[in-house]
MIKOL-913745 format. One record per residue: residue number from 1; x negated, y negated, z of N, C-alpha, C in turn. Coordinates in steps of 0.05 Angstrom, whole numbers. Each point is the difference from the previous one (the first is absolute). Example, Ala and Ser with C-alpha at 12.3 -4.5 7.8 and 13.67 -1.06 7.14 Angstrom:
(1 (-264 114 156) (18 -24 0) (-18 -24 0))
(2 (7 -21 -14) (-16 -24 1) (15 -22 14))
***
This chain:
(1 (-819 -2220 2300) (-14 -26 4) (-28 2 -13))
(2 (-12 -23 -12) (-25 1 -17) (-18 -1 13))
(3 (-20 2 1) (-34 -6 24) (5 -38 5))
(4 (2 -1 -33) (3 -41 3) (19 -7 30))
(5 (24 22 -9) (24 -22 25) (-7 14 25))
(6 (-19 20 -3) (1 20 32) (-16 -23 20))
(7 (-28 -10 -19) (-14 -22 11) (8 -32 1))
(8 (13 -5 -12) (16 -20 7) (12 10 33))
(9 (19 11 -10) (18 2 32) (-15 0 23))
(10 (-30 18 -5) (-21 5 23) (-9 -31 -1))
(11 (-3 -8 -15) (-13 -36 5) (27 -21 17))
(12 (19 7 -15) (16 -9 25) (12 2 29))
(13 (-1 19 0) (1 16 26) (-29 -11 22))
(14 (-23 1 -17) (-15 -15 14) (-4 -26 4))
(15 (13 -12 -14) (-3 -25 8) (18 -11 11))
(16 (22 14 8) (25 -6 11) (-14 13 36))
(17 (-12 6 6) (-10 9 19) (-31 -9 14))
(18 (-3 -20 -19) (-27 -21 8) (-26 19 -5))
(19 (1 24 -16) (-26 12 -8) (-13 -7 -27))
(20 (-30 4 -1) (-11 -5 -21) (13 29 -29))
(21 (13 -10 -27) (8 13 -10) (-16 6 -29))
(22 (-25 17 3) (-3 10 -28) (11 11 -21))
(23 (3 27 15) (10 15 -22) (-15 19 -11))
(24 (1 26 -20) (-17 2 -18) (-7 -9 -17))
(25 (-24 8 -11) (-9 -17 -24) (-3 19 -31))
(26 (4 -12 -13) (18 25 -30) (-41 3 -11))
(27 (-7 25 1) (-27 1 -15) (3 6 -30))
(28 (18 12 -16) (7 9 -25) (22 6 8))
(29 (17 -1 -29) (28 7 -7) (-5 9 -32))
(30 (17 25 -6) (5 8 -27) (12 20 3))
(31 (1 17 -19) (8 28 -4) (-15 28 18))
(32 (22 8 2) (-31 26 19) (-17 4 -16))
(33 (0 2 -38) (-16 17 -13) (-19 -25 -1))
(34 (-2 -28 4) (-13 -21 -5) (-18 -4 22))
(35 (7 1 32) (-16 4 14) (-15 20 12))
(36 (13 29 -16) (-23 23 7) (-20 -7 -20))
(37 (10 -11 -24) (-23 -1 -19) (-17 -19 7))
(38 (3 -16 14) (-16 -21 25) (-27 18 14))
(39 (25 7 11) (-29 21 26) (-10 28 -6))
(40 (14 5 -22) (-15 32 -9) (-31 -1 -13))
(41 (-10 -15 -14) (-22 3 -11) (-25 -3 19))
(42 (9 -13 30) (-16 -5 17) (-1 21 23))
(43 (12 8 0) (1 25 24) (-22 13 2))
(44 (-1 13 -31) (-19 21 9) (-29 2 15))
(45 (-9 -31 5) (-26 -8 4) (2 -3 37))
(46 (25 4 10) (-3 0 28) (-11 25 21))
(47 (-14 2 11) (-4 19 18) (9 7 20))
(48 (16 19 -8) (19 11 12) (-3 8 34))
(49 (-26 3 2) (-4 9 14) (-16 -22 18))
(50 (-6 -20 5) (-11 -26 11) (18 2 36))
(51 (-22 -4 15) (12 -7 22) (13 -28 0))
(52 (-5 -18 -8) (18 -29 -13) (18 -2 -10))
(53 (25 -6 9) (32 9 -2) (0 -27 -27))
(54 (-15 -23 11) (5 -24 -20) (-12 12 -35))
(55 (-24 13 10) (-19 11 -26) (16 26 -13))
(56 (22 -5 14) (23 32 -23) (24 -13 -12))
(57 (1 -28 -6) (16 -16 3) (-10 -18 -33))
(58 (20 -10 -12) (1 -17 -26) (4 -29 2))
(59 (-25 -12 -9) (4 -31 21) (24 -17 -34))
(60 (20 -9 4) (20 -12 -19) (-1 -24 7))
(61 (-4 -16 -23) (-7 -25 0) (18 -10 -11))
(62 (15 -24 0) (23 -15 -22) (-9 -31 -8))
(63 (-2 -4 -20) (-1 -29 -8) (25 -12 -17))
(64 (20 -8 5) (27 1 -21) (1 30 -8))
(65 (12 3 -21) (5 24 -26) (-28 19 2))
(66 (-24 -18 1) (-28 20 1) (-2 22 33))
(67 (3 29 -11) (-13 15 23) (-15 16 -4))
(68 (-22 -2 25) (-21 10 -8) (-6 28 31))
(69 (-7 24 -9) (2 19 19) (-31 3 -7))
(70 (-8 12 20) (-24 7 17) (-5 26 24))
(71 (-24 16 -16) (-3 27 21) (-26 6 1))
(72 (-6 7 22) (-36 -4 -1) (-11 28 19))
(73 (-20 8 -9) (-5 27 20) (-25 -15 13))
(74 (-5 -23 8) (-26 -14 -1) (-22 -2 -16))
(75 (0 12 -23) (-28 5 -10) (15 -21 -33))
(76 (20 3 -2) (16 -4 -28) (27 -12 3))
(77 (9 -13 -7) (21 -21 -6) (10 1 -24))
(78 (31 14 3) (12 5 -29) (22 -25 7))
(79 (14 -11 -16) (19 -25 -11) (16 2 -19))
(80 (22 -8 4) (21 2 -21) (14 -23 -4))
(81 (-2 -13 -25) (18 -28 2) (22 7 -18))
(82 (31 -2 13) (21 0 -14) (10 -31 1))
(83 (23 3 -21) (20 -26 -6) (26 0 18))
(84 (13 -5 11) (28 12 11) (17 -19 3))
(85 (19 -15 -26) (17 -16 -3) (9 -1 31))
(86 (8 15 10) (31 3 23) (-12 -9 24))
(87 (-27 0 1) (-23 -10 26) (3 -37 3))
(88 (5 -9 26) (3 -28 5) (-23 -17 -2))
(89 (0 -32 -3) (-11 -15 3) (-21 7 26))
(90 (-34 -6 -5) (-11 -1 20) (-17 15 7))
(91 (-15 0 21) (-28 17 12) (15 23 21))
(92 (-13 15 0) (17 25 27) (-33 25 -10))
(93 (-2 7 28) (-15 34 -6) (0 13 29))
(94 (-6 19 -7) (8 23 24) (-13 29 -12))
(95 (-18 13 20) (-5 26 0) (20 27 -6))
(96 (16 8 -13) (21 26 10) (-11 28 -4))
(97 (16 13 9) (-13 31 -12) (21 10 -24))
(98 (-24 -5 -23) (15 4 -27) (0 31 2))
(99 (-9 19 11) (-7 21 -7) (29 15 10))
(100 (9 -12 21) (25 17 9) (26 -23 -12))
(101 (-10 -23 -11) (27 -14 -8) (1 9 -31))
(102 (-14 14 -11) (-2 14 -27) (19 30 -4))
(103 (-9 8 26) (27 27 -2) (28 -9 3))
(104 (0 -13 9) (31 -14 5) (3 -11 -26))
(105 (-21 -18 -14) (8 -16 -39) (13 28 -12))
(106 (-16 17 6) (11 28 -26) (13 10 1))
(107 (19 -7 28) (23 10 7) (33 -10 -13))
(108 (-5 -31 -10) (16 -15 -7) (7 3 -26))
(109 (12 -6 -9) (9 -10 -21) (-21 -25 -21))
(110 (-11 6 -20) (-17 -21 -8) (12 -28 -5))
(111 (23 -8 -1) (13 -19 -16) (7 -17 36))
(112 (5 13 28) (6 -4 16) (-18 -36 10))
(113 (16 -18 8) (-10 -15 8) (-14 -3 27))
(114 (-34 -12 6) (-1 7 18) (-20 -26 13))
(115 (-3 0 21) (-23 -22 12) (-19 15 28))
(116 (-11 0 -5) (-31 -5 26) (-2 -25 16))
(117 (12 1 24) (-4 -13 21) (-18 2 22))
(118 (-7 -17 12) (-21 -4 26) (3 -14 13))
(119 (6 7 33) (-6 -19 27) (-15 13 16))
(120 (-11 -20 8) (-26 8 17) (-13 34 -9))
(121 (3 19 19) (-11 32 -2) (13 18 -15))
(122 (31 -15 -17) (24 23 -2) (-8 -14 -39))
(123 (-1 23 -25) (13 -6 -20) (29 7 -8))
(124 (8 3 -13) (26 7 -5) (6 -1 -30))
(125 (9 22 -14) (9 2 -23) (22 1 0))
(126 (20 -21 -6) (28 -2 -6) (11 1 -15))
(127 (20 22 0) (21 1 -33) (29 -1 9))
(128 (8 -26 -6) (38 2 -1) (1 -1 36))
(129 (12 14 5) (11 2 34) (-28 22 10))
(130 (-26 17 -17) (-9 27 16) (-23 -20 3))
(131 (-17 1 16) (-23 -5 4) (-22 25 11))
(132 (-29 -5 -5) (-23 22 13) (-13 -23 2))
(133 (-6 0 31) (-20 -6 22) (-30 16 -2))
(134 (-19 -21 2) (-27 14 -14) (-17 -15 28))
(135 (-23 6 -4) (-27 -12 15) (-8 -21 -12))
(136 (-5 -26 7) (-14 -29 -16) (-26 -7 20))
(137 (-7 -16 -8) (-35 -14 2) (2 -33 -13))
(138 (-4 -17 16) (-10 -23 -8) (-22 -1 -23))
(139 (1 -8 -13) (-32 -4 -25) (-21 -5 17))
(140 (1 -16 17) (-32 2 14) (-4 20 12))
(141 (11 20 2) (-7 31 9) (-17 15 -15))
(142 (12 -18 -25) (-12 33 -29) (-35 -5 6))
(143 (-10 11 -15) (-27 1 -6) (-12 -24 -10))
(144 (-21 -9 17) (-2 -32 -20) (-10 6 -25))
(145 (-13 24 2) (-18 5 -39) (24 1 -14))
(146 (28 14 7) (16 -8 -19) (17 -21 -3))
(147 (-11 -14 8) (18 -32 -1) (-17 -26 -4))
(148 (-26 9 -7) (-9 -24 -12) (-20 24 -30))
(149 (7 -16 -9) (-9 16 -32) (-19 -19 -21))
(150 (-15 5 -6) (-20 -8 -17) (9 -24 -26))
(151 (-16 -20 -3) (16 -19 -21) (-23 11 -27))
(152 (18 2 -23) (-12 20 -23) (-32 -25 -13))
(153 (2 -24 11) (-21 -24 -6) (-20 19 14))
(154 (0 11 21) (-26 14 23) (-8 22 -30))
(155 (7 5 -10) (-11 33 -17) (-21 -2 5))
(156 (-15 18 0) (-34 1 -11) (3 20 -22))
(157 (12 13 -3) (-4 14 -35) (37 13 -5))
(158 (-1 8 -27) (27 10 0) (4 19 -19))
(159 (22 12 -10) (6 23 -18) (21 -5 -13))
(160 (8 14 -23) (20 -5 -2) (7 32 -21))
(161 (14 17 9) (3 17 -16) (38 10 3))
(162 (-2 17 -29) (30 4 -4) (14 21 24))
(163 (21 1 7) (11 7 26) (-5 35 -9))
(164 (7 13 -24) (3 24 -8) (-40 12 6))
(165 (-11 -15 -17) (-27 14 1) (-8 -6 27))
(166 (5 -16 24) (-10 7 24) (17 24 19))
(167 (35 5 -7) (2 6 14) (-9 43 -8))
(168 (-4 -10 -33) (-15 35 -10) (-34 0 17))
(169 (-7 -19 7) (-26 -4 16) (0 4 27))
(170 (23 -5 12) (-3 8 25) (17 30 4))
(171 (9 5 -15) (11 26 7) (-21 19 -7))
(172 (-18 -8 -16) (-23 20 -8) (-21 8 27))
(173 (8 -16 12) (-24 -9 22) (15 3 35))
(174 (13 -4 9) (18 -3 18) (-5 24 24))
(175 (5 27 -5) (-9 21 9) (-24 3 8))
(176 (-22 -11 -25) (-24 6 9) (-7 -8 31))
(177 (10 -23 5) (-5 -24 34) (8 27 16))
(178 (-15 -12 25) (-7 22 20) (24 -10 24))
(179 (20 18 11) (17 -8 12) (-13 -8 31))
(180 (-16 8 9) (-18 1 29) (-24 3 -9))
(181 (-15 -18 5) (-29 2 9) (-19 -19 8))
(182 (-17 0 13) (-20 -11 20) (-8 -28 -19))
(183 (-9 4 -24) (-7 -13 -19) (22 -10 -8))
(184 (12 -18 16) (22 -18 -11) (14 -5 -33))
(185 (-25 -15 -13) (-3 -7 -24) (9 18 -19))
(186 (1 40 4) (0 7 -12) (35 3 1))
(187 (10 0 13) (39 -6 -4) (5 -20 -15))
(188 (-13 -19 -13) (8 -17 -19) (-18 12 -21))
(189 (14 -30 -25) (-9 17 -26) (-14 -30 1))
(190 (-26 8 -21) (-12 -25 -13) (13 -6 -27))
(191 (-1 -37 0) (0 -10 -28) (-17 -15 1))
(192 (-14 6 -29) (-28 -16 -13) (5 -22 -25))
(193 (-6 -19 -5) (11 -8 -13) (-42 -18 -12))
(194 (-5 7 -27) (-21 -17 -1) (-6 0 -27))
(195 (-8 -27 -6) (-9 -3 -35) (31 4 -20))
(196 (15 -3 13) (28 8 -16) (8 26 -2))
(197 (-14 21 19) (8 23 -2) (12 11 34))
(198 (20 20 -3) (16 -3 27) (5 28 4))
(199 (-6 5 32) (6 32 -5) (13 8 36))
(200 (4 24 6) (19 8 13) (-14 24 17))
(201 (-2 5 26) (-19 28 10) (15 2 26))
(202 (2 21 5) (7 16 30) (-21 27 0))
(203 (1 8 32) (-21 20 3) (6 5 28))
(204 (-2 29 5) (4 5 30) (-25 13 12))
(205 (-19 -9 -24) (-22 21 8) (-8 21 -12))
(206 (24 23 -9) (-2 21 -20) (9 -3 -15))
(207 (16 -20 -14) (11 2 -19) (8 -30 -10))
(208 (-8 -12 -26) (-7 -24 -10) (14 1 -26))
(209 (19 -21 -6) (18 -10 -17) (-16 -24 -10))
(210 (8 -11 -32) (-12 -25 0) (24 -7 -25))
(211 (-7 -18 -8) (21 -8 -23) (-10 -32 -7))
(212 (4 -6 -26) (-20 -25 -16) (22 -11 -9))
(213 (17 -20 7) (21 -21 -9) (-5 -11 -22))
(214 (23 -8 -13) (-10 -3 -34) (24 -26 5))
(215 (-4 -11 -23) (7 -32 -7) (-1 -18 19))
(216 (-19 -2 15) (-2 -17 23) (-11 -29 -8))
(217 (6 -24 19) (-8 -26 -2) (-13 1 23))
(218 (-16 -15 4) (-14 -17 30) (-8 -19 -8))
(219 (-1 -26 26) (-6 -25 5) (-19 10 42))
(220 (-18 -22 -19) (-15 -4 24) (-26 18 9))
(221 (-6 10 26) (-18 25 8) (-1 15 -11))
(222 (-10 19 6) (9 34 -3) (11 4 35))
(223 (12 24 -8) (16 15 26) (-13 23 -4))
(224 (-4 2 39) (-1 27 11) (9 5 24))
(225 (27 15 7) (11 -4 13) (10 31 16))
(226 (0 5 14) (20 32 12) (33 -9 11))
(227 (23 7 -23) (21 -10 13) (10 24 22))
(228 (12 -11 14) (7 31 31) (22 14 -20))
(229 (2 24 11) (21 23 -10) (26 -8 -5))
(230 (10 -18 30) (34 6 -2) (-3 -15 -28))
(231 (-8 -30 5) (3 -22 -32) (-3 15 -28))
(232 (-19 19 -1) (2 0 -19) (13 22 -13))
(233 (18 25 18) (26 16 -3) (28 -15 -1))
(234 (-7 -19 16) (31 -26 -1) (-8 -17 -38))
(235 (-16 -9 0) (-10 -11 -28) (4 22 -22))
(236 (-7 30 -5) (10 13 -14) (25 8 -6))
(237 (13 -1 22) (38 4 -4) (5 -27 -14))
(238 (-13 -27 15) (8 -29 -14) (1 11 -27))
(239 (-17 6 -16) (-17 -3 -28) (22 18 -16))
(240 (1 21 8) (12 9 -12) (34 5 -18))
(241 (11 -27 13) (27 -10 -9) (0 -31 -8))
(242 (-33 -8 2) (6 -31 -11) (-20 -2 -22))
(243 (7 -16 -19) (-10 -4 -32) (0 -30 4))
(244 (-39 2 -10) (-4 -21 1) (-32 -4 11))
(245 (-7 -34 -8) (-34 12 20) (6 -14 25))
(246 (-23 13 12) (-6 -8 37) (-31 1 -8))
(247 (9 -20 24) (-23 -22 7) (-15 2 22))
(248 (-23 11 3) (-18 9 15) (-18 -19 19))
(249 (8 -13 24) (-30 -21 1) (-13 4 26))
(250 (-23 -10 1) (-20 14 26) (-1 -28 12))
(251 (13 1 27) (-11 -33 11) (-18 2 19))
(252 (-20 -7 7) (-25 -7 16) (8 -25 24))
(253 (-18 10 25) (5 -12 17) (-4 15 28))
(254 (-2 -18 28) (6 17 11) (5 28 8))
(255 (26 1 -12) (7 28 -11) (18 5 -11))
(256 (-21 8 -30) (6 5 -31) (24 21 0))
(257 (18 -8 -17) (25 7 0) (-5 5 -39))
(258 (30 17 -7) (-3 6 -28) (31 4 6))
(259 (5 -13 -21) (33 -5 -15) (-2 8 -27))
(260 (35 18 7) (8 8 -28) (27 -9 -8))
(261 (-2 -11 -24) (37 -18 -8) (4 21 -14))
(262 (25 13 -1) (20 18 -21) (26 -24 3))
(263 (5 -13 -10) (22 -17 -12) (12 -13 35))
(264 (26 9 3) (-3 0 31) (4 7 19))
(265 (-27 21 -10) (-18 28 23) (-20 -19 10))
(266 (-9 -7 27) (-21 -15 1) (-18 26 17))
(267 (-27 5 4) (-18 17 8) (-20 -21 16))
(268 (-10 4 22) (-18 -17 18) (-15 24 21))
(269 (-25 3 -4) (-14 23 14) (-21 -6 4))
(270 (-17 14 19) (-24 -11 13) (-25 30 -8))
(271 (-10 -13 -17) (-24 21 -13) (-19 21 32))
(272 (-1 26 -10) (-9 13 21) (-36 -12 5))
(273 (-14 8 18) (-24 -7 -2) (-17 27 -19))
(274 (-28 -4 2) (-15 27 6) (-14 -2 -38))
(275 (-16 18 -4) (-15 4 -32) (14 16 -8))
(276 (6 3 -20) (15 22 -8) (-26 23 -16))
(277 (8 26 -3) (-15 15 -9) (-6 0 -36))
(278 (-38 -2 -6) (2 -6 -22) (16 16 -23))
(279 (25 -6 -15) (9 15 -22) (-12 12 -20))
(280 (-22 -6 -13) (-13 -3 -24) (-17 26 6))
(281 (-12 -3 25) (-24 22 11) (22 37 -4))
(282 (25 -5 16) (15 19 3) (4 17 -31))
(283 (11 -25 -14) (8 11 -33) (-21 5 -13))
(284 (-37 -17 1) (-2 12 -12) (-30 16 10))
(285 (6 17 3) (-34 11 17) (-11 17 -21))
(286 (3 0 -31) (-24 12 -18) (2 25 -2))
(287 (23 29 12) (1 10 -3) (15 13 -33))
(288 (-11 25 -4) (2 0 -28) (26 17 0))
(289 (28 2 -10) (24 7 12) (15 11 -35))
(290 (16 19 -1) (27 12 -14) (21 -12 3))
(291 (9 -6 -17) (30 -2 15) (27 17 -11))
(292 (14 0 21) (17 22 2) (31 -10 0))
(293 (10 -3 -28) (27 -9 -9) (28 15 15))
(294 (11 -9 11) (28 8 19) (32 -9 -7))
(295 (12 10 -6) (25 -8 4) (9 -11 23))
(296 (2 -36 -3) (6 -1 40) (27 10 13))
(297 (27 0 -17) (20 16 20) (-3 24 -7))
(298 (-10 18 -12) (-12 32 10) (-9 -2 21))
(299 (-17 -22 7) (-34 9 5) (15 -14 45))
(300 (13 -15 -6) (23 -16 25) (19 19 15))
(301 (11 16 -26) (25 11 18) (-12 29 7))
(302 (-29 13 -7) (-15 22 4) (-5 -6 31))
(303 (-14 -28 -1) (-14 -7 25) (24 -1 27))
(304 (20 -7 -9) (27 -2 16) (8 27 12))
(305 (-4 24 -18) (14 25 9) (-29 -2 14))
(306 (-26 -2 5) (-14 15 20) (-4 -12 26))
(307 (8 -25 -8) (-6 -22 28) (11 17 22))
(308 (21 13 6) (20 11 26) (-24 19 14))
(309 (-17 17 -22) (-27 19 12) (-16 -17 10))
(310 (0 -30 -7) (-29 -3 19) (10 0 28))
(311 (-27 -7 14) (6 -12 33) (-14 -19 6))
(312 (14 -16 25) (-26 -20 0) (-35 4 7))
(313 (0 27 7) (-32 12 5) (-11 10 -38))
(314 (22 4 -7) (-7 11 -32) (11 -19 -24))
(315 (-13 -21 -11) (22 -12 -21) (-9 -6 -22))
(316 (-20 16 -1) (-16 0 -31) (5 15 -21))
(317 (5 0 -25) (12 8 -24) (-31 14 -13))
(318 (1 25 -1) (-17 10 -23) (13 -12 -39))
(319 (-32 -5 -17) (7 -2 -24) (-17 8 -12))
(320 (11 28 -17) (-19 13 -12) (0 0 -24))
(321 (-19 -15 -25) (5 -11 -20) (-16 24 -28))
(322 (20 3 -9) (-7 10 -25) (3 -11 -15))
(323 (-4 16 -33) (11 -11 -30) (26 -15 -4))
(324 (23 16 11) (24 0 -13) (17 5 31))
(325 (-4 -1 21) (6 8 18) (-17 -17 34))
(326 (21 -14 22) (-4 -4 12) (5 19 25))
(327 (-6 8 26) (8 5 16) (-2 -4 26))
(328 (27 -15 18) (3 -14 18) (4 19 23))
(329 (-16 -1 18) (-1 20 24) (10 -23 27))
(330 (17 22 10) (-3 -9 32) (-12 33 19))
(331 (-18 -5 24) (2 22 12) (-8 -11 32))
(332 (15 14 17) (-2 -9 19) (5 30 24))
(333 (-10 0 23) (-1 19 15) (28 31 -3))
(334 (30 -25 -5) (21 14 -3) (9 10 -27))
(335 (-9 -17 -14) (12 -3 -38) (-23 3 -17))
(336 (5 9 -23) (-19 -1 -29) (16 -16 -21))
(337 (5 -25 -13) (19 -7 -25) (-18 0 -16))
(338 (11 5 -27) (-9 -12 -22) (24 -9 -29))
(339 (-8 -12 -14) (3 -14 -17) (-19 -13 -25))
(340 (14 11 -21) (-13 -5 -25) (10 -22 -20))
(341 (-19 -19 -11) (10 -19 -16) (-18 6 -13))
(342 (15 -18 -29) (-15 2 -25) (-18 -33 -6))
(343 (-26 20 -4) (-20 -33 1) (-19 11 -20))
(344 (0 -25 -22) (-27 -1 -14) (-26 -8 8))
(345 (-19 21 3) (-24 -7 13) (-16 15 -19))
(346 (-26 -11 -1) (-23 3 -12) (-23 9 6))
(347 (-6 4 26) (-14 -1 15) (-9 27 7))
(348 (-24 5 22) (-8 26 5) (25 1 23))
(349 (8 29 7) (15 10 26) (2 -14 24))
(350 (8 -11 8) (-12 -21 23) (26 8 29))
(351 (-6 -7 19) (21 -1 30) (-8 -25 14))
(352 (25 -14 8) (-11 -28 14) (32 4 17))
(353 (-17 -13 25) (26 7 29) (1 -32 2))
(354 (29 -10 2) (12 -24 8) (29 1 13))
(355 (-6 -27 18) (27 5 8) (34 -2 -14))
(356 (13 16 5) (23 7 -13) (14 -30 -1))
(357 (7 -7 27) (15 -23 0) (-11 -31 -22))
(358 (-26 -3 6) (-19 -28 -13) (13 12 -30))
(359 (-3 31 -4) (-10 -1 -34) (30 1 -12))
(360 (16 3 11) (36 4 2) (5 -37 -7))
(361 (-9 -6 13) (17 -31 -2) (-25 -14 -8))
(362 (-19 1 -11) (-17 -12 -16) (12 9 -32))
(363 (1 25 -8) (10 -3 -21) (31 -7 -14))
(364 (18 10 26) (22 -11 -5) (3 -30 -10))
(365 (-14 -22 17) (-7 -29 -7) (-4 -9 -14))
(366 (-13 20 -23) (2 -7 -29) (22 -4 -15))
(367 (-8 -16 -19) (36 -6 -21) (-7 17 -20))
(368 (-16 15 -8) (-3 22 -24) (10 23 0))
(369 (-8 15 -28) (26 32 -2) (-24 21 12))
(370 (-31 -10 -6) (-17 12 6) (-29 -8 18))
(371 (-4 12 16) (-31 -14 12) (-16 13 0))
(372 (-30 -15 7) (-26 19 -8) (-22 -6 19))
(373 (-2 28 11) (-16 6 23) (-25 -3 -16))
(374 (-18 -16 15) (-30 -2 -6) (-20 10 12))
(375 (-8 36 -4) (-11 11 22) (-28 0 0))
(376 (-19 6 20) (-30 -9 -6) (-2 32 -4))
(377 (-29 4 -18) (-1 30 -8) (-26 16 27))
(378 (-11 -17 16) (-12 8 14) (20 14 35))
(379 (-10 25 -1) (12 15 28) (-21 4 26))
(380 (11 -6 23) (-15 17 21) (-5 24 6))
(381 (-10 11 31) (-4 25 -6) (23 19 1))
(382 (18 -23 8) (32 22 0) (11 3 -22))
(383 (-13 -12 -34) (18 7 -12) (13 -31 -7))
(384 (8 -9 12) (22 -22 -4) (-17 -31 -1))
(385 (8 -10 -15) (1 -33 -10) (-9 -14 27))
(386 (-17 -19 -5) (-4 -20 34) (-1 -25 -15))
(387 (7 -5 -11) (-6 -24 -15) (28 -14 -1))
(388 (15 -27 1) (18 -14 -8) (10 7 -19))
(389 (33 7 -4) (13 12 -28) (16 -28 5))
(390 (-1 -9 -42) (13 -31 -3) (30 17 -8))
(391 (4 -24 3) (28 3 -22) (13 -19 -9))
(392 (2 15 -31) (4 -31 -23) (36 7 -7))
(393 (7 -13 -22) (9 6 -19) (3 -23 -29))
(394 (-1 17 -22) (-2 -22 -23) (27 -7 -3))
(395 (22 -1 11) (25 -11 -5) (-8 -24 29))
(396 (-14 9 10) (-1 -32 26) (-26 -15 0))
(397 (-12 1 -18) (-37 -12 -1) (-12 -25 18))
(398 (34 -2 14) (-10 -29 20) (-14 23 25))
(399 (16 15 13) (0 25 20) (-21 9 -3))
(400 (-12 5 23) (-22 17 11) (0 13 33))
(401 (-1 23 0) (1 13 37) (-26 22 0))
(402 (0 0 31) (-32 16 -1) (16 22 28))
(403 (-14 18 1) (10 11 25) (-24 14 6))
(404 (-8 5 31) (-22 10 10) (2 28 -4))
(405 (-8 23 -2) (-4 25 -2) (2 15 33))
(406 (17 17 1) (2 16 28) (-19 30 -4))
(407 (-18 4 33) (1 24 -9) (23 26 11))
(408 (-3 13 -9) (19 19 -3) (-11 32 2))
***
């Protein structure tokens, strides 16, 4: 028997018995591979971990054929508008938990026909005679920030750059954001946008990423904005499988919201507060510096064999820079490592202590074959570098990272 005639019979049955007879109500119908591809691009933005059973939940919206899914960690509002011939005439929406009705899609068969149902608290994914019974939510449950969304007339300024060069921009930068700290602001990344020039920064404090976007348009203000973390790790997975530009805009108000269109990826997030730390001061403080040319997967998979020696009381990397010769130290109460890479340097003999992990995935982040440590030539009385070491490379000239100096 089909879901169509199961609910029929249930409508008769009730009304043959003097009860009010709904029924379920059909939220999408397609293919499994049609409606995971519905709710997969939105998942990842839920927090998993939320005491709000509704806030772990995918608010599905139907208008005819148009569906539109929805997942929000509160701070960010990701959206997905699909087409779905096989979806009925009409308005319907409902909260479900896409997160556990997604292990069950990848279980199926892609070609398998299927529908998403809702009454009252129960969803239900129905295929043929099997059904899975899920958790539902009325729409007025969800989050109101994600259910009323900004009209793109509100802009106060906007962007517009190609999906590829932002999402090489945020991967450059991503890591740098501070996963915990007091200073809120600093878990998000800034975007600057002014005079027609547009650029990209994270910072946890010790360690500062930046990146300068190239073919950019704007209308309107300038932007200055801190987008929060999850948005803009959910926005870098977006970027990176869609071709094409996205559309950046800052709306003012109450409370200023910033939307991002990738085709139909929709992005809706609420800018962190706070000043961000000046960039310019960090990169450029006048010191007079060498720089010291690296192979970055030498210089990556070196840093990889020593990481296991640090500890969390010890996690600083010795770098002891010669002519023709680098050398990467770990030493710690239990262990001594070392490791040698080959680096063109110019410079007098120098030692500068940084942390292993920042300088590991700062250079990895680069898209080059090679990067170049910018070291200052002045030492303390230990011997070692106190000064900010940059790092460039001429295969990435948008890229720029700074990392604070440890002592050691």
């Amino acid at each position: 028997m089909t879901v169509a005639a199961e609910t029929m019979t249930y409508a008769s049955k009730s009304t043959r018995q003097g009860t009010r007879a709904t029924g379920p109500t059909v939220l999408a119908a397609g293919s499994a591979r049609q409606i995971a591809a519905l709710l997969a691009p939105v998942v990842g933005i839920i927090d998993k971990h939320s005491q709000f059973p509704v806030a772990r939940s995918v608010l599905v919206r139907r208008d005819g054929g148009e569906v539109v899914a929805s997942a929000t960690d509160l701070e960010t509002v990701f959206s997905h508008t699909a087409t779905l011939d096989g979806t009925e005439a009409g308005r319907a929406s409902g909260a479900i938990d896409a997160v556990a009705m997604l292990k069950v899609l990848k279980g199926l068969a892609k070609d398998d026909q299927v529908e998403i149902l809702v009454e009252g608290s129960r969803a239900r994914l129905a295929r043929g005679a099997s059904s899975y019974d899920f958790t539902a939510f009325p729409e007025r449950e969800f989050p109101d920030f994600a259910r009323t969304l900004p009209k793109e007339s509100d802009a106060q300024g906007s962007l517009t750059v190609d999906a590829t060069e932002l999402h090489r921009a945020l991967v450059a930068v991503r890591d740098a954001m501070a996963e915990r700290e007091v200073r809120k602001y600093l878990t998000g990344m800034l975007l600057r946008v002014h005079e027609g020039t547009a650029m990209v920064a994270a910072t946890n404090g010790h360690w500062l990423a930046k990146y300068d976007l190239a073919s950019i348009s704007n209308s309107g203000t300038g932007i200055e904005v801190i987008l929060p973390r999850a948005g803009v790790l959910e926005l870098a997975k977006a970027t990176k499988s869609f071709a094409g530009p996205v559309e950046i805009s800052v709306h003012a108000g109450d409370q200023p919201l910033v939307t991002v269109g990738l085709g139909a990826l929709h992005l809706t997030t609420r800018p962190l507060e706070g000043t961000y730390p000046n960039i310019n001061k960090v990169l450029d403080d006048g010191k007079l510096r060498a720089g010291a040319r690296l192979v970055r997967a030498e210089t990556v998979a070196a840093l990889k064999r020593l990481k296991p020696a640090t500890t969390p009381h010890c996690q600083g990397v010795s770098l002891e820079m010669r002519r023709d010769r680098c050398g990467l130290s770990v030493k710690t109460y239990d262990a001594a490592c070392r490791e040698d890479v080959v680096v063109a340097y110019e410079g007098a003999p120098i030692k500068v202590g940084l942390n292993l992990t920042y300088l590991q995935e700062a250079i990895a982040s680069i898209d080059a074959e090679h990067v170049i440590l910018s070291v200052a030539q002045e030492t303390g009385a230990n011997g070692y570098v106190e000064s900010t070491v940059l790092i460039r490379a001429d295969e990435a000239p948008s890229y720029v990272g700074a990392i604070m100096p440890m002592r050691l």
